[in-house]
N, C-alpha and C positions, 0 to 999 in steps of 0.2 A: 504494500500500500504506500501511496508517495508521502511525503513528509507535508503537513499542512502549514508547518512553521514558515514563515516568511517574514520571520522580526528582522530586524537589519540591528547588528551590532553599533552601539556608541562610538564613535569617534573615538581614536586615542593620537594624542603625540607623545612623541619621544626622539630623542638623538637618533642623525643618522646612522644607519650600520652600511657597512660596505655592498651589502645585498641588495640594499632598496637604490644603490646606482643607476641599472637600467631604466628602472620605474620613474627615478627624478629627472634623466635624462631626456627620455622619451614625453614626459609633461612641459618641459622647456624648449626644445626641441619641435614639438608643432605647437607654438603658442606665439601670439603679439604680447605683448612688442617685442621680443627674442627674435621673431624670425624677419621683421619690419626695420631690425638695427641690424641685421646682417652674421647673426648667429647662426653657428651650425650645428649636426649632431656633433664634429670635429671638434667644433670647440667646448662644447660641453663635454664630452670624454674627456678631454686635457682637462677640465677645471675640477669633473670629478675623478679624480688617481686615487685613491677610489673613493675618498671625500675630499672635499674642502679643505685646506691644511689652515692652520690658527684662525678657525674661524667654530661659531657653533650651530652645529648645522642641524635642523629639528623638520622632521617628516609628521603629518598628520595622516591615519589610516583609516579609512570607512570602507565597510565590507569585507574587511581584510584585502585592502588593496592600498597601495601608497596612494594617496587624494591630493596630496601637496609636498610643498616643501619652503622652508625659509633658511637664510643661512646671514645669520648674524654677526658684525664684526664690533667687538669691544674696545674700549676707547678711543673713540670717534670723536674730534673735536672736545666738547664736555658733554661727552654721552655715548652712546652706541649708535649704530649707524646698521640697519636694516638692509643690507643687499639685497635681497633677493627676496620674493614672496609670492608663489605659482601655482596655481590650482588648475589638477588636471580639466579639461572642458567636462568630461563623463561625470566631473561632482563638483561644476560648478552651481550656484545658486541653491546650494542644499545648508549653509554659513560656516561652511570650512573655511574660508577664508578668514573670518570672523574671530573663530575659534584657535587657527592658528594666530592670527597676529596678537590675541587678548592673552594668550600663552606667553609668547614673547615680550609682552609687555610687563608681564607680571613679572618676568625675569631682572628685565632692565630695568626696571622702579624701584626694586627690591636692591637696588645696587647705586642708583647714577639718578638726575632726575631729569637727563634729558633724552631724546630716542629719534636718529633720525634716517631719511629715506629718502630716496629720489623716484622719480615716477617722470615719464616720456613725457612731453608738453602733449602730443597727439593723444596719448593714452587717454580719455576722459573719462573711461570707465572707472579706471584704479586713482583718478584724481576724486570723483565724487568719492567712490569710497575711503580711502584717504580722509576726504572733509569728514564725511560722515562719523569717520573715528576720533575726529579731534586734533587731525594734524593740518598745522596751516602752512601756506604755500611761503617759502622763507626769500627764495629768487630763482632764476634762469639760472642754465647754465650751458652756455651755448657747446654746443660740437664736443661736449663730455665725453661721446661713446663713439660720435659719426658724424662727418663733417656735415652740417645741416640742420641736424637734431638738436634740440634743446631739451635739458634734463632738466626737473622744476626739483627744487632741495625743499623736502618738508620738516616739519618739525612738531614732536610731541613732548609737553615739557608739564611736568609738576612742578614745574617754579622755578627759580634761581637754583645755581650750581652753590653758591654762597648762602650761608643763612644771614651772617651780617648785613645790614641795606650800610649805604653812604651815607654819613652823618655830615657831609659835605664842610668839613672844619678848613679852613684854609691852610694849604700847605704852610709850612715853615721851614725853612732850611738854616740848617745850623750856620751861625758866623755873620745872620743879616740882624 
């Protein structure tokens, strides 16, 4: 008799492991703007040897199948800096995206209180979501990836790097 169950497992992330390579590849790989800036399978093979080197790299699973992937680089400016954030097309619009980046975020807050990302000027899709997350557009940046393109620099911020504000006391300098 065939199985009536058809629950779909929860979501999980976790660190890359070297196996889910092909799966991150292949999500990158046929995706904008990856393939729109000139990315290939080739270069994605070389950036995963078999992961990312000093970086942290975190896959989201639904179904038992890799759904995504983000790969995080730590101290970035004053903060972290978001490279990468790709969800396969087969599970988009189901809030993997969501759920990855609110993963990563809990990361970097717990440590830094700033988090940042770039996103394709063309991209609008990953720019509304972006806003919708709370990251605002910081500037351009022209021909970052490919002469023509402009990256937009975003930023997620629980406040100042400093806890002290400026008490704005006039300098003094010894001897005047």
């Amino acid at each position: 008799m065939p199985s009536t169950d058809h629950s779909v497992t929860a979501p999980v992330i976790r660190p890359m492991r070297a196996e889910d390579r092909p799966a991150a590849i292949a999500i990158l790989a046929n995706a904008d703007p990856w393939q729109r800036l000139g990315y290939t399978t080739e270069d994605w093979d070389r950036i995963f040897a078999p992961v990312p080197q000093n970086r942290d790299t975190y896959v989201i699973e639904s179904d038992a199948r890799v759904a995504g992937i983000a790969i995080l680089r730590r101290k970035f400016l004053i903060g972290d800096y978001l490279e990468l954030l790709g969800i396969a097309e087969w599970a988009k619009g189901r809030g993997l995206g969501s759920r990855l980046l609110t993963h990563i975020e809990s990361l970097v807050f717990a440590r830094t209180k700033n988090l940042f990302a770039c996103v394709s000027e063309f991209n609008q899709p990953a720019r509304q979501f972006y806003a919708r997350k709370g990251y605002r557009e910081i500037g351009p940046i022209p021909d970052l990836l490919i002469a023509g393109a402009t990256e937009i620099l975003l930023r997620k911020t629980m406040g100042p790097a400093r806890a002290e504000s400026m008490n704005h006391q006039p300098l003094t300098i010894p001897g005047d």
